[in-house]
N, C-alpha and C positions, 0 to 999 in steps of 0.2 A: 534514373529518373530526372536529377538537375538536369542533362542535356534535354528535355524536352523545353527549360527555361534558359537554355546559355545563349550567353549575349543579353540576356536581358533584365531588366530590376522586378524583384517581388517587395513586398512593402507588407510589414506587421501592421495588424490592423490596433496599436496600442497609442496611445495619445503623442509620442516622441515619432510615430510612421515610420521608427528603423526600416531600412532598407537593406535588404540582400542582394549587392550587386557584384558579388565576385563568385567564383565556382566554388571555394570552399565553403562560403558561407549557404548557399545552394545545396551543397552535398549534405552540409552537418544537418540542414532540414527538413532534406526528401530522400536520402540514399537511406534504403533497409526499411523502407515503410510504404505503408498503404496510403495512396494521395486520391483525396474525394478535389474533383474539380466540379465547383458550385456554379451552375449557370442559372443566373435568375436577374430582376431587375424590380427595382422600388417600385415603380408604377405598375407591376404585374399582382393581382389582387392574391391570385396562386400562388405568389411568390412569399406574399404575405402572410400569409396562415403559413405557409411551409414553413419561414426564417424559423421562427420558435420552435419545433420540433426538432431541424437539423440544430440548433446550437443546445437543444437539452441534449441530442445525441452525441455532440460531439466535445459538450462539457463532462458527461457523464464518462467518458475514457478518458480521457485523457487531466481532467485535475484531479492530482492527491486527495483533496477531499472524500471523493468517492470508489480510487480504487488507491491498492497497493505502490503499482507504478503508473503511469500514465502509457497508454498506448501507442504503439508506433503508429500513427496518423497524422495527417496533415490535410490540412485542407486549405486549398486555394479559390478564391472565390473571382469568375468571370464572370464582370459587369456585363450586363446589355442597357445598361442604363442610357438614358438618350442624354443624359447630361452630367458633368461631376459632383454639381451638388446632390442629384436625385443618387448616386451610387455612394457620396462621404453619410448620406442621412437614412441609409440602409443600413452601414456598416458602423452605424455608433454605434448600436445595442448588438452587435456580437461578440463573440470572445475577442480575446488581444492576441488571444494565437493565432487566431486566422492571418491567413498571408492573401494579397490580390496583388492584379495588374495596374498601372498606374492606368487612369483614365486613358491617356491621349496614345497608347499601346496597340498598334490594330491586333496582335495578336490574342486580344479579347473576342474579335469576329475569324479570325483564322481558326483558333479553337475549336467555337462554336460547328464552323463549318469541317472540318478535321472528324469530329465526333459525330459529326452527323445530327447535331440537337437542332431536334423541331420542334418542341415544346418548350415552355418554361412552368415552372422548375425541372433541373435536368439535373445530377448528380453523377459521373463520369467515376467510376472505379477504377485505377489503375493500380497495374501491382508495380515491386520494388524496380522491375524493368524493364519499367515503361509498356508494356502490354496490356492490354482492356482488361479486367475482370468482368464489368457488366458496365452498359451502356447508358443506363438509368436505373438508381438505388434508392431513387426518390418513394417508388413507393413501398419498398423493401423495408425503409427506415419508417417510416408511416404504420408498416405494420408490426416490425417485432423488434424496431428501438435499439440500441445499444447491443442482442443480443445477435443480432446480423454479423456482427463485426467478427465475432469467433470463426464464424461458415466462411468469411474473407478471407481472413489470417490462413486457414490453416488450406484453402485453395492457393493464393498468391506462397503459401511456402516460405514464408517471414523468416529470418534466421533466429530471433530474438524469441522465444515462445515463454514470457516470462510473466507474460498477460494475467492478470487474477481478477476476478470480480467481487466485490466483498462476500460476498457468501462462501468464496474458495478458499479463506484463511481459515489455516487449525488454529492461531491463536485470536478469537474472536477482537473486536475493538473493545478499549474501554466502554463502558454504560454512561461514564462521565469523566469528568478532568480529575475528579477527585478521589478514583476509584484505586489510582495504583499508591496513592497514597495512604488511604484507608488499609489496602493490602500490607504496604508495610506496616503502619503503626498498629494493627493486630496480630502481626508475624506471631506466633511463640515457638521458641525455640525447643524442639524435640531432644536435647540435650538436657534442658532446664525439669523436662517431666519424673527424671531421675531424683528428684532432691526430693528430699526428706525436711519436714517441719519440727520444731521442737514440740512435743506432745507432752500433757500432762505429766510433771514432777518428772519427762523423760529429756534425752541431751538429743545431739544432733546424729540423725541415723535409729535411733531409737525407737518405738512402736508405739503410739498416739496414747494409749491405754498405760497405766498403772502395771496391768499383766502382761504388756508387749498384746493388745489383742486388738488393732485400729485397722481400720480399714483404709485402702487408698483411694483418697479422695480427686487427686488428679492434680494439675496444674491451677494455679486460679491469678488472673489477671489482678494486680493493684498498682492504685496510683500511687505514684512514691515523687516527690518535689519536681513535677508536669510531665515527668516521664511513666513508663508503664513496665514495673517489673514483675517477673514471673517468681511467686512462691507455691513450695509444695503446703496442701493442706490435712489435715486428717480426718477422719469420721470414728470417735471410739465407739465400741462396743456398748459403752456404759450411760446414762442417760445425759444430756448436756444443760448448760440453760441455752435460750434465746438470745441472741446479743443482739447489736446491731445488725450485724454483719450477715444475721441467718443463723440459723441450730447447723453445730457442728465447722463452723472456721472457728478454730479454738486456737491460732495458734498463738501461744505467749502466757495461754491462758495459765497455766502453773507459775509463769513468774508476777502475775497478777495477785494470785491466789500465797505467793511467799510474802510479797508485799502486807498485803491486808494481815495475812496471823503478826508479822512482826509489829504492825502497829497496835495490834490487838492486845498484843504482848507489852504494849510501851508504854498501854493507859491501862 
């Protein structure tokens, strides 16, 4: 695909206008990918309404934002601009990945005429070697968006088939930034569900109840100085009071209960 541009400079359409004017730097941007060559022009009214569809199309593949990886794509945009400022005040509001011809390039009307473009907007499919895929995708992209680009790929024969669309990930995106953190600081550890709490006048491993007869209550989340530890809790058999806490998180409650008779005992 670079050989349809050697010998000649492309230019990032990004505030610095890097230029691609060697063959690797040409290779690294179009070898193994699908290149939309953009024929339109600022003073073209079609051209205008068109710009914003093609740049939601070709922001939509291509920035992380919205997919996995960005799509092998490139798009090169051929001015028919009658002037260079009516082509720099076209290409403000586009992506910075676009690449174009430098104005003063005839091979902006070579192109044109190569392709055969009689209209404008005209959109140029080429696959990774250098062959037409379709002549005009203009209105292909108009009708079904971003999701043309799969029926491309897998015609042109891409070597890279790594393409995803967000709906094609098994592991969905966070819901928010604060979500995988949420995940961790509610983890509990399935280890920790094994433990046993001190029950009524009983030790540790011991059965909640007086007569070993407590129910397991399960793991239960508390706060312990800003961290969050897991203790086991019990349900006895036998009736509870109220606490704070809720009827039946008893635990400690026995050495509460030894507490109070000694004092009881003291006065």
């Amino acid at each position: 695909m670079a050989c349809l541009f050697s010998g000649r400079v492309l230019i990032r359409n990004n505030s610095d206008q890097d230029e691609l004017d060697t063959e690797a730097e040409l290779s690294r941007r179009l070898e193994n990918r699908l290149v939309l060559l953009f024929f339109g022009a600022g003073s073209c009214p079609k051209c205008q309404a068109f710009a914003p569809i093609l740049r939601d199309f070709f922001v939509r593949l291509t920035d992380e934002f919205y997919v996995l990886r960005a799509a092998q794509l490139a798009l090169v945009y051929v001015s028919q601009d009658s002037t260079e400022e009516q082509q720099d005040l076209f290409l403000r509001d586009m992506p910075k990945k676009w690449l174009f011809l430098p104005f003063e390039d005839d091979l902006r009307r070579d192109l044109g005429r190569r392709f055969s473009v009689e209209r404008l907007p005209a959109v140029v499919v080429l696959k990774p070697n250098g062959d037409v895929l379709t002549l005009d995708a203009a209105d292909e992209i108009r009708r079904l968006g971003p999701a043309c680009f799969a029926n491309w790929q897998e015609a042109a024969e891409v070597l890279d088939r790594s393409f995803l669309l967000p709906e094609d990930l098994e592991d969905p995106a966070p819901r928010s930034l604060t979500e995988p953190l949420r995940r961790r600081k509610y983890r509990v550890d399935p280890a920790a569900r094994g433990l046993r709490g001190l029950g009524r006048g009983g030790g540790p491993g011991q059965e909640g109840g007086a007569e070993g007869g407590g129910r397991d209550r399960g793991a239960v989340l508390r706060p312990h100085g800003g961290r969050l530890t897991v203790r086991a809790s019990r349900i006895s058999d036998e009736p509870q009071r109220v606490g704070k806490w809720g009827r039946g998180l008893i635990e400690g409650e026995g050495l509460c209960n030894e507490m109070a008779g000694e004092k009881q005992r003291g006065t």
